[in-house]
Z-matrix of the N, CA and C atoms (Angstrom, degrees):
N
C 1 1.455
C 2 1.516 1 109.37
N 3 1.415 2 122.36 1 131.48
C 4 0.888 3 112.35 2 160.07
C 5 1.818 4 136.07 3 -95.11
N 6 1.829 5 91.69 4 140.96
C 7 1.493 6 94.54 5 -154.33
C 8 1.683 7 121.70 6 -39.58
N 9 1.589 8 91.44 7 -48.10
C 10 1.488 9 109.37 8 -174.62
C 11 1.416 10 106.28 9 -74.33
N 12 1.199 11 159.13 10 -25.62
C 13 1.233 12 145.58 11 173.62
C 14 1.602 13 102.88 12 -92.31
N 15 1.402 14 129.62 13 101.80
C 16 2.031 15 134.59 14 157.09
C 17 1.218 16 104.70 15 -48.58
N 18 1.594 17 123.97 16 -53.69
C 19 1.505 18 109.00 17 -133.52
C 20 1.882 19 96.65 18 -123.12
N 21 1.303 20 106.35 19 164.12
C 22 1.544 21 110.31 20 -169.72
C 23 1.483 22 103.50 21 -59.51
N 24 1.497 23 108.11 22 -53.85
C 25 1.539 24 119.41 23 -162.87
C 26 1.383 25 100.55 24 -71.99
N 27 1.207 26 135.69 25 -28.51
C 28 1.654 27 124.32 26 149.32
C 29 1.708 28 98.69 27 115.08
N 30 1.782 29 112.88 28 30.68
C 31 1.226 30 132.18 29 -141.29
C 32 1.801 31 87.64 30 -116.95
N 33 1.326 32 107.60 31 -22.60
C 34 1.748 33 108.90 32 -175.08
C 35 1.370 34 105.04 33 -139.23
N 36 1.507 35 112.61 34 137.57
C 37 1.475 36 132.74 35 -156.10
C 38 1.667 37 109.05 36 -136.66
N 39 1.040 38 117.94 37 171.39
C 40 1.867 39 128.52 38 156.56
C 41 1.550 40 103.87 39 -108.51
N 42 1.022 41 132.48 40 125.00
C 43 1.707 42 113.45 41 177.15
C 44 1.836 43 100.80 42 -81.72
N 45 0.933 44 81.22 43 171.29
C 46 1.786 45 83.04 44 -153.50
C 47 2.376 46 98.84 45 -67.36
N 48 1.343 47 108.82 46 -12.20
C 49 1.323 48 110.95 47 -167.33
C 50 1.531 49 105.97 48 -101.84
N 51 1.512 50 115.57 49 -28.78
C 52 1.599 51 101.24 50 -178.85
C 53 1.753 52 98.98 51 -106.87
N 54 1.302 53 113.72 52 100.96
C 55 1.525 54 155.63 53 -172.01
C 56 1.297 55 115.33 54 -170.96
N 57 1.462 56 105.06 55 101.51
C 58 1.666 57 99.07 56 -168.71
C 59 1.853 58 106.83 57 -132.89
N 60 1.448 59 113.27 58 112.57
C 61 2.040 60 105.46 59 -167.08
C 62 1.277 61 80.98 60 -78.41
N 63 1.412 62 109.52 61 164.80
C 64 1.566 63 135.00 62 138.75
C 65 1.631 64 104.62 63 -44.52
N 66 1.264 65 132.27 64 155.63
C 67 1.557 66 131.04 65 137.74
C 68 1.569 67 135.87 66 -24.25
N 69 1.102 68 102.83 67 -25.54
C 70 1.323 69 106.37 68 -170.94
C 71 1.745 70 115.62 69 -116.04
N 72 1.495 71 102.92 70 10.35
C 73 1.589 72 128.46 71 -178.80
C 74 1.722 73 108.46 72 57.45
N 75 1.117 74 131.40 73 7.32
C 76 1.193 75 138.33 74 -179.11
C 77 1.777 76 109.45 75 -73.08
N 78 1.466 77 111.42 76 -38.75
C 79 2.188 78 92.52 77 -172.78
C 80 1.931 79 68.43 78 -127.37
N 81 1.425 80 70.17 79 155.40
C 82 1.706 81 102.00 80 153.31
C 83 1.345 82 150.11 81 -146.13
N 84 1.388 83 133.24 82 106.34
C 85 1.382 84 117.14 83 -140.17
C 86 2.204 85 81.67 84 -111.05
N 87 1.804 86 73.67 85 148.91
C 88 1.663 87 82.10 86 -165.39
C 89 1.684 88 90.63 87 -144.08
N 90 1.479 89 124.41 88 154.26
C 91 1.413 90 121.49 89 166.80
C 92 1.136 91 98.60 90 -117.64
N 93 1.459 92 103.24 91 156.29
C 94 1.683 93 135.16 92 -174.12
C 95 1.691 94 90.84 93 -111.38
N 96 0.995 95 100.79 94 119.54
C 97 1.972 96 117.28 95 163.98
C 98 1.582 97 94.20 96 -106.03
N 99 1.413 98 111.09 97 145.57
C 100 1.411 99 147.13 98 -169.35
C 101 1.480 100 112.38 99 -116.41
N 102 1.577 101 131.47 100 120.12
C 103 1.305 102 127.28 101 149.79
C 104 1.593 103 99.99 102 63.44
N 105 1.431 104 113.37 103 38.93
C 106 1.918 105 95.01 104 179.42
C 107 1.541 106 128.75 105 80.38
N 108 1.482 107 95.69 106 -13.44
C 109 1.657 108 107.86 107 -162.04
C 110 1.789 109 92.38 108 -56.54
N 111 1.345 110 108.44 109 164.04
C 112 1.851 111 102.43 110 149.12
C 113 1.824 112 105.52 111 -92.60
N 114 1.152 113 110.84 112 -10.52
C 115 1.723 114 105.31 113 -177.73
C 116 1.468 115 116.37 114 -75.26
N 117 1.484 116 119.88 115 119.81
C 118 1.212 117 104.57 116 -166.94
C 119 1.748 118 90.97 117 -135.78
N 120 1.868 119 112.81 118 155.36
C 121 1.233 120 137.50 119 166.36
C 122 1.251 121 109.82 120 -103.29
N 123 1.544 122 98.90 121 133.91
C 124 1.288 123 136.37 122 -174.07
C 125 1.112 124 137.02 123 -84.08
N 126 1.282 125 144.01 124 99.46
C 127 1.615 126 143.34 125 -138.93
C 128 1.698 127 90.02 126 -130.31
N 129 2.056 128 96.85 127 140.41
C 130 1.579 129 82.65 128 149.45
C 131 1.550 130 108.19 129 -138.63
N 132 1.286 131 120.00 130 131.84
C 133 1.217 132 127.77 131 -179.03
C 134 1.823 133 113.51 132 -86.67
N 135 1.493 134 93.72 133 137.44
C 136 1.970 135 85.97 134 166.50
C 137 1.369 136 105.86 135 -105.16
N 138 1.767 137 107.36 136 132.66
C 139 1.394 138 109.21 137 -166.50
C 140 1.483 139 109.71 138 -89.96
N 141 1.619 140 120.61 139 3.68
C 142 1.341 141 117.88 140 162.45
C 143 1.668 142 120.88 141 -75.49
N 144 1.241 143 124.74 142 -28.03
C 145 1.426 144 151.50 143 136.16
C 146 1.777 145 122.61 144 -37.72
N 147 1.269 146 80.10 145 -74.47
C 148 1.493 147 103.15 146 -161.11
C 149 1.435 148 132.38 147 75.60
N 150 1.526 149 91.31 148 21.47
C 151 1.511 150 128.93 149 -165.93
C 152 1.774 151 100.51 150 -87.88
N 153 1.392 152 127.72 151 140.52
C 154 1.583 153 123.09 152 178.35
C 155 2.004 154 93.58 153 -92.63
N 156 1.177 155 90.46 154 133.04
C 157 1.748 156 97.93 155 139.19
C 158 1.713 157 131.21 156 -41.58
N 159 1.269 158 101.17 157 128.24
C 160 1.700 159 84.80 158 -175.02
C 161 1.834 160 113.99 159 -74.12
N 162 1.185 161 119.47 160 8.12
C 163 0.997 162 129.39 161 176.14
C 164 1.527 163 130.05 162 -98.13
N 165 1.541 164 105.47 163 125.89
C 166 1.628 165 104.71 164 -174.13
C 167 1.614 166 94.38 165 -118.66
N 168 1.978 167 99.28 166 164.66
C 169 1.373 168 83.95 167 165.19
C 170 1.630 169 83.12 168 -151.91
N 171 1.487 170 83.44 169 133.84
C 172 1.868 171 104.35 170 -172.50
C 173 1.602 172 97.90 171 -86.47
N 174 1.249 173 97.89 172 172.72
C 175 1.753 174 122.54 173 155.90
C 176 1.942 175 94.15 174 81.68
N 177 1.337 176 97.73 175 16.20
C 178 1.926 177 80.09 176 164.79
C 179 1.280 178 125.96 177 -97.24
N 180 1.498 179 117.26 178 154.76
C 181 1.784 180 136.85 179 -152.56
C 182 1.539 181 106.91 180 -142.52
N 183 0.376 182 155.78 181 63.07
C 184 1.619 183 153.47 182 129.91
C 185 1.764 184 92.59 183 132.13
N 186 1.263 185 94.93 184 49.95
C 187 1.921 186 108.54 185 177.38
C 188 1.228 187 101.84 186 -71.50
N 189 1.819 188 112.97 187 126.66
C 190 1.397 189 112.17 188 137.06
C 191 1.244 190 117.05 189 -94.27
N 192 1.637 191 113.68 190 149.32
C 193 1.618 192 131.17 191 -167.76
C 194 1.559 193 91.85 192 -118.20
N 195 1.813 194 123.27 193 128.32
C 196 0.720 195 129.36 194 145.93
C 197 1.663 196 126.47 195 -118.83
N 198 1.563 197 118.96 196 146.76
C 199 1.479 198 111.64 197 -158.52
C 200 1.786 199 92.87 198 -92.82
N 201 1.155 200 112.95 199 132.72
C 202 1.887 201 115.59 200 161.22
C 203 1.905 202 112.70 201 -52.73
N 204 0.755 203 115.40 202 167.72
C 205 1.402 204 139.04 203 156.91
C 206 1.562 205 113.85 204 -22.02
N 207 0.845 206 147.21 205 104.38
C 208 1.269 207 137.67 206 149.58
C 209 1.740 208 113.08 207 107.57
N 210 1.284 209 115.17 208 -18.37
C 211 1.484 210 144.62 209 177.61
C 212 2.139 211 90.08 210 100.72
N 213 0.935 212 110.42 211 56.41
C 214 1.361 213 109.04 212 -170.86
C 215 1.794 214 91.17 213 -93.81
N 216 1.237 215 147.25 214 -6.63
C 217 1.262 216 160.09 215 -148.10
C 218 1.510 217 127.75 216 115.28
N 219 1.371 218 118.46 217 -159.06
C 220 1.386 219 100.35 218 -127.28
C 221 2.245 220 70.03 219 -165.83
N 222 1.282 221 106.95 220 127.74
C 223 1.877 222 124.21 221 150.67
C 224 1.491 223 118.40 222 -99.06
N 225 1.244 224 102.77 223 138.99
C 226 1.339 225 118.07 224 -156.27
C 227 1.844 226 114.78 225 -146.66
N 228 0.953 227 139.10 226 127.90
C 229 1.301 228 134.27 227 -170.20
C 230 1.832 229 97.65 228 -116.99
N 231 1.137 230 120.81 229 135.52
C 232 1.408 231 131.42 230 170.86
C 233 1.225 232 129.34 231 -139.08
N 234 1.321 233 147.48 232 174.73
C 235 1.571 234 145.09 233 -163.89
C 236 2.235 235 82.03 234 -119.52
N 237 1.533 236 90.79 235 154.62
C 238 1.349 237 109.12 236 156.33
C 239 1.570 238 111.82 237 -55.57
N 240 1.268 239 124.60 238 174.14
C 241 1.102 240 118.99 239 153.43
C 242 1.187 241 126.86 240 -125.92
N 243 1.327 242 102.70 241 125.85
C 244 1.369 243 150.11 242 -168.48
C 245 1.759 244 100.83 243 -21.25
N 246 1.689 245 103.74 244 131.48
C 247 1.563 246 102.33 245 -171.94
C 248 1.807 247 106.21 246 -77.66
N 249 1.405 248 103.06 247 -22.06
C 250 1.444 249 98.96 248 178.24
C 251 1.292 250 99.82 249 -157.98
N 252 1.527 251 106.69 250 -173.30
C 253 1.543 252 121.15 251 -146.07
C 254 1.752 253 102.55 252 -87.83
N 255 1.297 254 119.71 253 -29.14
C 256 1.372 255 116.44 254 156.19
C 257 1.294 256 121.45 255 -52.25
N 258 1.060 257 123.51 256 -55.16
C 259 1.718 258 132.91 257 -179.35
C 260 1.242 259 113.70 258 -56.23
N 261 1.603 260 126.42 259 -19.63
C 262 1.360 261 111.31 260 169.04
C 263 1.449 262 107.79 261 -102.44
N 264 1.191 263 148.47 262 30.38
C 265 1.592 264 143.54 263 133.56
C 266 1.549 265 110.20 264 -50.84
């Protein structure tokens, strides 16, 4: 599979810069962009697993992800989400 292309129709991607390991290469939190959008959801996989976190976090835009200390968590900047469908262009 390739990393950067998710979806069959070739409509959802990782951009090659928001992919970010912990230090110790063990989790990795990466966003999936949709259809061209710049809004992208946030996944983090453990690559000893290869198992996802049940946790996503929508509404990110030109997010930098940094990991804490120890893989103890992870800073993250995001937009509200959007009251309607204009407002998220």
């Amino acid at each position: 599979m390739d990393v950067n292309k998710m979806s069959d129709d070739g409509t959802a991607k990782v951009p090659p810069d928001d992919k970010v390991w912990t230090d110790d290469g063990k989790l990795l939190f990466y966003q999936i962009q949709e259809k061209g959008s710049d809004w992208g959801t946030g996944h983090i996989l453990d690559t000893t697993t290869m198992k996802h976190y049940p946790e996503k976090i929508e509404w990110l835009k030109f997010s930098q992800i940094e990991w804490a200390n120890e893989n103890s968590g992870f800073f993250y900047n995001r937009f509200d989400k959007p009251k309607s469908r204009t407002e998220s262009k």
